[in-house]
N, C-alpha and C positions, 0 to 999 in steps of 0.2 A: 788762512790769509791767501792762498794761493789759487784756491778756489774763487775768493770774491775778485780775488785781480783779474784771472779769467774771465769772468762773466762781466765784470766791465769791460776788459780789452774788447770780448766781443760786443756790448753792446756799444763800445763807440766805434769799431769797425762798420755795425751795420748802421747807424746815425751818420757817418763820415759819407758811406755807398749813400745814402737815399735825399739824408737833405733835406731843407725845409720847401716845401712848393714854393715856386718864382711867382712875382708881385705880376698885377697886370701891366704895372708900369714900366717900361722897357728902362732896364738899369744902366746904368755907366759901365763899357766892359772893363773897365778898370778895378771899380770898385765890387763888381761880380765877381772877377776872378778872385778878388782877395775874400770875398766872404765864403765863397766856393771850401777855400783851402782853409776855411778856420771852422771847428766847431765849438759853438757857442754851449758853457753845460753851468749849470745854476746847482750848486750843491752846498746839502746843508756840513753847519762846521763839523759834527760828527763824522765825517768822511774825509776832515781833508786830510787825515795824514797818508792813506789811501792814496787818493787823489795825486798828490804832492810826489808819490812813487810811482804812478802810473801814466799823469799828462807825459813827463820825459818819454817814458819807453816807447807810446803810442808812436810821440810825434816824432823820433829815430825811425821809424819801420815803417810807418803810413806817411810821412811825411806830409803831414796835416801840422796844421796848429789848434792846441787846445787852448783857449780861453775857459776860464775859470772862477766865477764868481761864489766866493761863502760867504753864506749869513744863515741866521734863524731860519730854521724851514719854515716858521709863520711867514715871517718876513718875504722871503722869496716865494711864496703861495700867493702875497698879496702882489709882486711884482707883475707874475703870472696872469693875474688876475686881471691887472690892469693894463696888459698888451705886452709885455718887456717880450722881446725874443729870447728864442733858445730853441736845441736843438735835444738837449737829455735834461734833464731835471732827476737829482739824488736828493728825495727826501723825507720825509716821515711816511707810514703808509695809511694816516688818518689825511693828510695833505694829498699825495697823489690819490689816493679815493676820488677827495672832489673833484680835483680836475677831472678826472676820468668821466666823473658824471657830469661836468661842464660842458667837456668835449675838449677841452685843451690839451689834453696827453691820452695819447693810442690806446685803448686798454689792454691792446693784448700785446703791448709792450712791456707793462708794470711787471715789474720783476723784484724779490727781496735780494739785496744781496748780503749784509752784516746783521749783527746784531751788537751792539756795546754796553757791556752793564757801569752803574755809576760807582765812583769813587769817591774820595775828599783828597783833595790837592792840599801840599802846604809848600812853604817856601822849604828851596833848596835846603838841606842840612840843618832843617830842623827835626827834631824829637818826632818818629813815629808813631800815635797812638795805639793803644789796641783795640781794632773793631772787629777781630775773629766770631765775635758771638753777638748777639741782640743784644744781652745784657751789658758788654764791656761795648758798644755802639753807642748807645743811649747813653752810657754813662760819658762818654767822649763829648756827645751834644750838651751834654751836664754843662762838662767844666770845661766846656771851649770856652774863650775868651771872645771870639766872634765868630758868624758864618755868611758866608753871601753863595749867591745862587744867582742863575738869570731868571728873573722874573718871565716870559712869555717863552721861557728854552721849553725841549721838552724835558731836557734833564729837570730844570726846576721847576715845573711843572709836576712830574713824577716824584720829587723832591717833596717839594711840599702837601702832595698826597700821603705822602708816610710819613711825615713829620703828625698829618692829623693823624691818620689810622692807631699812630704809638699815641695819640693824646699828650703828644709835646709840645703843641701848637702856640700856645701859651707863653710857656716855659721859654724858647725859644724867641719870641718876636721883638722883644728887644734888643738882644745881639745879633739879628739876622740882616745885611746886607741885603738889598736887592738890587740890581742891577737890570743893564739891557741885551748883553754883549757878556761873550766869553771872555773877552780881552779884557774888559772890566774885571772880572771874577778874579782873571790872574794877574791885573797891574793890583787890585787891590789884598793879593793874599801875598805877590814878592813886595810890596810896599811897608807889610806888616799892618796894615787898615783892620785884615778878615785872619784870624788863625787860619780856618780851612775855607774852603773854597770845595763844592759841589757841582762835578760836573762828570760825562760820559769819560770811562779811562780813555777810549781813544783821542780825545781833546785833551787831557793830562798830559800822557805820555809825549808829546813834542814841543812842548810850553818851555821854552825859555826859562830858567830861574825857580823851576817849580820840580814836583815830586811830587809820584803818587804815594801817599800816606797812607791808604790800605784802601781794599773795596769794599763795600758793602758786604757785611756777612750772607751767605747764599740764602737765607731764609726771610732775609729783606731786599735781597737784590731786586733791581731793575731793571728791565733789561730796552733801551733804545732802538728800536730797528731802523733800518735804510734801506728806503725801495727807491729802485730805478725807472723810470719813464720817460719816452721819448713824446715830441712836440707831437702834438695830429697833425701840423701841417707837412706832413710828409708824404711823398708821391704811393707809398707804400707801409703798411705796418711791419715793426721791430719784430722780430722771436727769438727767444733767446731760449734756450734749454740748459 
């Protein structure tokens, strides 16, 4: 963990120095100076508790402001896509790929910084299962009572790829929840709607009302990565080491 906080400190130090290149349109200097002093970063939810420990510290030292937008890394791909600004972009390294090949983010900015393997969430002070092994996993999807997932997440994406691989697919699709949004996953598993709830532990662990129930046994794990990339509109390119 102290490693990845690193490697973002430094990549929003050098995103803070560089900046997105100025519009041909002569700005308000009003409104420059305030965008001057804020950096703009679009990160997927898998990072934000990260995030959430790191905007503070930046913005005591650099005395910048971080603005902070999470959602789906599909989602924020499509934002990207469609002109939204920003200045770092955290998020899947199937996502930052394209842009890279679009030209929207530096390539030789793109940097991995985490990785988070998935868990099953259930409400607070409820009964842990046991998922140490394949066998006692599967048997958990058995007799859960329900399960939900974000449908375009990459956790439940990834999710529902092992659900087939184990030929549970079936088995499973009548109790399966699907949703859009992690928020969903967790109002509907402390609501008592989903027994568990499938998502990255680092999205578990800071969830209000919830509790990681165990992870994935190692021999089914999955593991989510976060890669970093700064906007091209920058007078210069990122490097981070």
């Amino acid at each position: 963990m102290r490693a990845t906080i690193a490697v973002v400190f430094g990549i929003f130090t050098l995103a803070a120095v560089h900046g997105a290149s100025p519009s041909s349109a002569a700005p308000d200097p009003t409104q420059a100076a305030t965008a001057a002093a804020q950096l703009t970063v679009l990160s997927s939810n898998g990072f934000q508790a990260v995030m959430e420990e790191l905007a503070p510290k930046f913005e005591r030292v650099k005395h910048r402001t971080v603005a902070v937008t999470y959602d789906l890394a599909s989602t924020l791909k499509q934002r990207i896509e469609a002109g939204q600004a920003f200045d770092l972009a955290i998020l899947t390294p199937a996502a930052i790929d394209d842009l890279v090949k679009s030209g929207r983010i530096a390539g030789d900015s793109r940097t991995e910084l985490a990785r988070a393997g998935l868990g099953l969430a259930a409400r607070a002070g409820a009964r842990k299962p046991d998922v140490a092994t394949s066998e006692s996993f599967k048997r958990t999807l058995v007799d859960a009572k329900s399960l939900t997932y974000v449908k375009e997440g990459a956790s439940g994406v990834a999710f529902a790829a092992l659900v087939q691989r184990l030929g549970m697919t079936d088995a499973l699709k009548a109790k399966s929840r699907l949703t859009a949004t992690r928020d969903e996953v967790a109002d509907a598993v402390r609501g008592g709607q989903a027994e568990y709830g499938v998502l990255p532990i680092s999205e578990i662990l800071p969830l209000p009302g919830i509790q990681l129930a165990g992870a994935l046994p190692p021999d089914l794990q999955t593991y989510i990565v976060m890669v970093a990339g700064a906007s091209a509109k920058t007078t210069r390119l990122l490097y981070v080491t």
